[in-house]
C-alpha distance (Angstrom), angle and dihedral (degrees) to the residues before:
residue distance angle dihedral
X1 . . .
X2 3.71 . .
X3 3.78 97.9 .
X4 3.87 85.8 75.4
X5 3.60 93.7 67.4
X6 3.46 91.2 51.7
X7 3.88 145.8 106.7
X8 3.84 106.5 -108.8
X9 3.59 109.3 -98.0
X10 4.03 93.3 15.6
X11 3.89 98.9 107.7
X12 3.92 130.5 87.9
X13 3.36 119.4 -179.1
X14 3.61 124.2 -164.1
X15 4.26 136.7 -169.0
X16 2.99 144.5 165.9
X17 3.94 97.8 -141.7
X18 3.60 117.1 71.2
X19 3.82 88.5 -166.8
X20 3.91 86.6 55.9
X21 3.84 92.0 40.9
X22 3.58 87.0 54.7
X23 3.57 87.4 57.9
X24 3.45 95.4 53.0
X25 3.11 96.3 56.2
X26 4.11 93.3 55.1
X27 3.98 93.4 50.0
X28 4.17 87.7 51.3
X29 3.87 81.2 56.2
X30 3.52 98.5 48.6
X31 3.79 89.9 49.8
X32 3.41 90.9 53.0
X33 3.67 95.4 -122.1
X34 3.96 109.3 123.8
X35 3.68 81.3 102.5
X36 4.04 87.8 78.9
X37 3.92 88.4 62.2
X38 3.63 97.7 -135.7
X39 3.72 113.2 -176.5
X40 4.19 110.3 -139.8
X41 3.96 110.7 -175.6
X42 3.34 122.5 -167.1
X43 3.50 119.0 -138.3
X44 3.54 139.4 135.7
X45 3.68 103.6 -153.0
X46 3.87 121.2 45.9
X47 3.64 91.1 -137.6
X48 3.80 85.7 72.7
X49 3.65 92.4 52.8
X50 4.14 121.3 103.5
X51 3.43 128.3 -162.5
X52 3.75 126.9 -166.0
X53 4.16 96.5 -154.0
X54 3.91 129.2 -4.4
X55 3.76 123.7 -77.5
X56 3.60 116.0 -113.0
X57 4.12 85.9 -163.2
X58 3.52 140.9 21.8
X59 3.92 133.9 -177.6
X60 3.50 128.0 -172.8
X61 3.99 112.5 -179.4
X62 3.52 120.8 -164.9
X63 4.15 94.5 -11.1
X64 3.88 106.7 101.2
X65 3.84 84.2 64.8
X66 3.84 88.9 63.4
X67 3.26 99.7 50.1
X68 3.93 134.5 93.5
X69 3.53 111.2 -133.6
X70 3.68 97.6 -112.5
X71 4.11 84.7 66.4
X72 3.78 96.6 36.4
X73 4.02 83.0 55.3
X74 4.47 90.7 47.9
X75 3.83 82.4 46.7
X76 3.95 96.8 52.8
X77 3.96 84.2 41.7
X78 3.85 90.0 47.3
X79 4.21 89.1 47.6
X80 3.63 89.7 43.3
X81 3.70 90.0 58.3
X82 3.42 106.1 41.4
X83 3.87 104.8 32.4
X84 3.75 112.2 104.2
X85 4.22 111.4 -114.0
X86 3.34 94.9 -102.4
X87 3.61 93.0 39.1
X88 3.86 128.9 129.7
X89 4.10 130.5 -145.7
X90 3.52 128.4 -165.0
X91 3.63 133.2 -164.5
X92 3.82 135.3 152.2
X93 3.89 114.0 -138.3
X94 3.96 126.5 -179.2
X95 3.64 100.1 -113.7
X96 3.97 119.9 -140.9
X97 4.09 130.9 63.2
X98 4.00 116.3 -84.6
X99 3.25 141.2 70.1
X100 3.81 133.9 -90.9
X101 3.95 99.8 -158.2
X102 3.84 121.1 -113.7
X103 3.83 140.3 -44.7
X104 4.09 129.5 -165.8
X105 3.92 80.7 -22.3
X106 3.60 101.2 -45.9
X107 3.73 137.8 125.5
X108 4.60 109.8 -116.8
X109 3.73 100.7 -148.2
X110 3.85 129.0 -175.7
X111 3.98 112.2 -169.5
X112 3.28 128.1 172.2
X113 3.95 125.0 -101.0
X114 3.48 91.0 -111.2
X115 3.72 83.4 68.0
X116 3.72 94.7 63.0
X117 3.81 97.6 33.5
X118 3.99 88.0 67.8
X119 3.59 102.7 36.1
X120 3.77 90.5 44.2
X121 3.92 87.9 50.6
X122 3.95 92.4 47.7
X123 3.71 78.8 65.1
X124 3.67 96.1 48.6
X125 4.06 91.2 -113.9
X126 4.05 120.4 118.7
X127 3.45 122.8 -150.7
X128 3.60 144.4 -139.6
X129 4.31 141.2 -157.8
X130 3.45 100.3 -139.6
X131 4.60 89.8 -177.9
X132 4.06 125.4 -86.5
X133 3.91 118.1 -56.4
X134 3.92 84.8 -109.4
X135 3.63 89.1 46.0
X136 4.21 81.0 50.0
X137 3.39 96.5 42.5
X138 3.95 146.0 18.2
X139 3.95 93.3 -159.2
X140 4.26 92.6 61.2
X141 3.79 111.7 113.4
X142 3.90 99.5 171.8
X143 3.55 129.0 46.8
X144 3.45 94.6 9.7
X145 3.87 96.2 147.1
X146 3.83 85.1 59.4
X147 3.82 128.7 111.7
X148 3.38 118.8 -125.6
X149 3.99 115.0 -137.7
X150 4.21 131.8 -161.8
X151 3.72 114.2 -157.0
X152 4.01 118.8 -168.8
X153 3.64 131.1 165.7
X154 3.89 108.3 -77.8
Protein backbone atom coordinates (compact mmCIF):
# COMPACT_ATOMS: atom_id res chain seq x y z
CA UNK A 1 0.00 0.00 0.00
CA UNK A 2 2.87 2.30 0.53
CA UNK A 3 4.23 2.24 -2.99
CA UNK A 4 1.25 4.55 -3.88
CA UNK A 5 2.51 7.31 -1.94
CA UNK A 6 5.58 7.10 -3.51
CA UNK A 7 7.99 8.72 -6.08
CA UNK A 8 8.04 6.38 -9.14
CA UNK A 9 10.92 4.26 -8.96
CA UNK A 10 11.57 5.07 -5.07
CA UNK A 11 10.47 1.67 -3.54
CA UNK A 12 12.51 -1.61 -2.90
CA UNK A 13 10.96 -4.29 -1.58
CA UNK A 14 12.67 -7.11 -0.13
CA UNK A 15 11.63 -11.02 1.21
CA UNK A 16 12.72 -13.69 2.01
CA UNK A 17 9.94 -15.93 0.36
CA UNK A 18 9.91 -16.13 -3.23
CA UNK A 19 6.43 -17.71 -3.02
CA UNK A 20 5.37 -14.53 -1.00
CA UNK A 21 7.37 -12.22 -3.32
CA UNK A 22 5.53 -13.67 -6.04
CA UNK A 23 2.56 -12.57 -4.39
CA UNK A 24 3.55 -9.29 -4.07
CA UNK A 25 4.07 -8.80 -7.09
CA UNK A 26 0.28 -9.96 -8.18
CA UNK A 27 -1.47 -7.60 -5.48
CA UNK A 28 0.83 -4.46 -6.99
CA UNK A 29 -0.91 -5.55 -10.27
CA UNK A 30 -4.22 -5.69 -9.08
CA UNK A 31 -3.83 -2.23 -7.59
CA UNK A 32 -2.77 -0.99 -10.58
CA UNK A 33 0.46 0.23 -9.33
CA UNK A 34 3.38 -1.39 -11.46
CA UNK A 35 3.36 1.94 -13.01
CA UNK A 36 5.42 3.27 -9.80
CA UNK A 37 8.32 0.83 -10.79
CA UNK A 38 9.01 -0.47 -7.48
CA UNK A 39 11.90 -2.82 -7.39
CA UNK A 40 11.07 -6.03 -4.83
CA UNK A 41 14.23 -8.40 -4.50
CA UNK A 42 14.06 -11.45 -3.14
CA UNK A 43 16.62 -12.49 -0.99
CA UNK A 44 17.02 -14.13 2.13
CA UNK A 45 20.22 -12.83 3.38
CA UNK A 46 21.04 -9.05 3.25
CA UNK A 47 24.44 -9.76 2.14
CA UNK A 48 22.86 -10.69 -1.18
CA UNK A 49 21.08 -7.51 -1.40
CA UNK A 50 22.38 -4.48 -3.92
CA UNK A 51 21.55 -1.15 -3.84
CA UNK A 52 22.16 1.38 -6.54
CA UNK A 53 22.27 4.70 -4.04
CA UNK A 54 21.62 4.92 -0.19
CA UNK A 55 18.19 4.87 1.35
CA UNK A 56 17.13 7.91 2.95
CA UNK A 57 14.26 5.60 4.78
CA UNK A 58 13.58 2.25 5.63
CA UNK A 59 10.55 0.43 7.33
CA UNK A 60 10.33 -2.91 8.35
CA UNK A 61 6.78 -3.79 9.95
CA UNK A 62 6.33 -6.74 11.82
CA UNK A 63 9.97 -8.38 10.72
CA UNK A 64 12.39 -7.82 13.70
CA UNK A 65 10.00 -10.17 15.58
CA UNK A 66 10.94 -12.97 13.13
CA UNK A 67 14.19 -12.76 13.28
CA UNK A 68 16.97 -14.56 15.40
CA UNK A 69 19.28 -12.23 16.71
CA UNK A 70 22.20 -13.28 14.73
CA UNK A 71 20.06 -11.88 11.52
CA UNK A 72 18.48 -8.94 13.30
CA UNK A 73 22.30 -8.01 14.11
CA UNK A 74 23.42 -8.65 9.84
CA UNK A 75 20.29 -6.53 9.23
CA UNK A 76 21.30 -3.52 11.56
CA UNK A 77 24.90 -4.02 9.97
CA UNK A 78 23.32 -4.18 6.46
CA UNK A 79 21.09 -0.73 7.39
CA UNK A 80 24.04 0.75 8.90
CA UNK A 81 25.86 0.41 5.69
CA UNK A 82 23.64 1.30 3.25
CA UNK A 83 21.39 3.99 4.88
CA UNK A 84 22.23 7.45 3.70
CA UNK A 85 23.78 9.81 6.83
CA UNK A 86 20.95 11.51 7.33
CA UNK A 87 18.88 8.59 6.82
CA UNK A 88 16.04 7.21 9.04
CA UNK A 89 14.88 3.35 9.79
CA UNK A 90 11.87 2.21 11.23
CA UNK A 91 10.85 -0.97 12.65
CA UNK A 92 8.34 -2.08 15.30
CA UNK A 93 9.66 -4.85 17.69
CA UNK A 94 7.67 -6.56 20.65
CA UNK A 95 9.59 -5.35 23.50
CA UNK A 96 10.31 -7.76 26.57
CA UNK A 97 12.42 -11.25 26.80
CA UNK A 98 10.44 -14.58 25.82
CA UNK A 99 9.16 -16.10 23.24
CA UNK A 100 5.72 -16.08 21.60
CA UNK A 101 5.86 -19.53 19.70
CA UNK A 102 5.88 -19.69 15.87
CA UNK A 103 4.10 -18.14 12.85
CA UNK A 104 4.09 -19.33 8.94
CA UNK A 105 7.42 -21.04 10.12
CA UNK A 106 8.97 -18.36 11.95
CA UNK A 107 10.37 -17.79 15.36
CA UNK A 108 7.94 -14.55 17.53
CA UNK A 109 10.59 -12.99 19.64
CA UNK A 110 10.26 -10.22 22.30
CA UNK A 111 13.80 -8.84 23.48
CA UNK A 112 14.42 -6.27 25.42
CA UNK A 113 15.58 -2.71 24.16
CA UNK A 114 18.73 -3.16 25.55
CA UNK A 115 19.05 -5.75 22.90
CA UNK A 116 18.76 -3.33 20.08
CA UNK A 117 20.49 -0.38 21.76
CA UNK A 118 23.89 -2.48 21.61
CA UNK A 119 23.60 -4.22 18.48
CA UNK A 120 22.37 -1.07 16.81
CA UNK A 121 25.46 0.78 18.35
CA UNK A 122 27.96 -2.06 17.18
CA UNK A 123 26.81 -0.72 13.91
CA UNK A 124 27.34 2.81 14.73
CA UNK A 125 23.35 3.54 14.56
CA UNK A 126 21.37 4.87 17.84
CA UNK A 127 18.04 4.18 18.41
CA UNK A 128 14.93 5.55 19.59
CA UNK A 129 11.13 4.35 21.21
CA UNK A 130 9.03 6.53 19.54
CA UNK A 131 5.44 4.79 21.83
CA UNK A 132 3.28 1.54 20.71
CA UNK A 133 1.65 1.54 17.17
CA UNK A 134 -1.74 1.89 19.12
CA UNK A 135 -0.22 4.46 21.18
CA UNK A 136 0.83 5.95 17.39
CA UNK A 137 -2.16 5.36 15.91
CA UNK A 138 -6.00 4.63 16.46
CA UNK A 139 -6.46 3.07 12.85
CA UNK A 140 -3.67 -0.04 13.63
CA UNK A 141 -5.34 -3.44 13.70
CA UNK A 142 -2.17 -5.71 13.89
CA UNK A 143 0.68 -5.40 15.99
CA UNK A 144 -0.70 -2.93 17.96
CA UNK A 145 1.05 -3.99 21.25
CA UNK A 146 4.30 -3.38 19.32
CA UNK A 147 6.92 -0.65 19.85
CA UNK A 148 7.79 1.30 17.24
CA UNK A 149 11.70 2.04 16.89
CA UNK A 150 13.82 4.99 14.79
CA UNK A 151 17.34 4.08 14.00
CA UNK A 152 19.81 6.92 12.62
CA UNK A 153 23.43 6.98 12.30
CA UNK A 154 24.96 7.66 15.81
Amino acid sequence: PLIEYLETGHYTGVEARGAVLKEGRKELAEAGLEHKHPLLIHAADPAQIELKAPFDVAWAFMVLIHMSDEIVDAYLRFVSQRMAESGEFYANAALGDHLHGKWQGFPVLSRPLEFYQRSASSHGLSVSELGTLASLSDRIKRGGSTTMLRFTHA
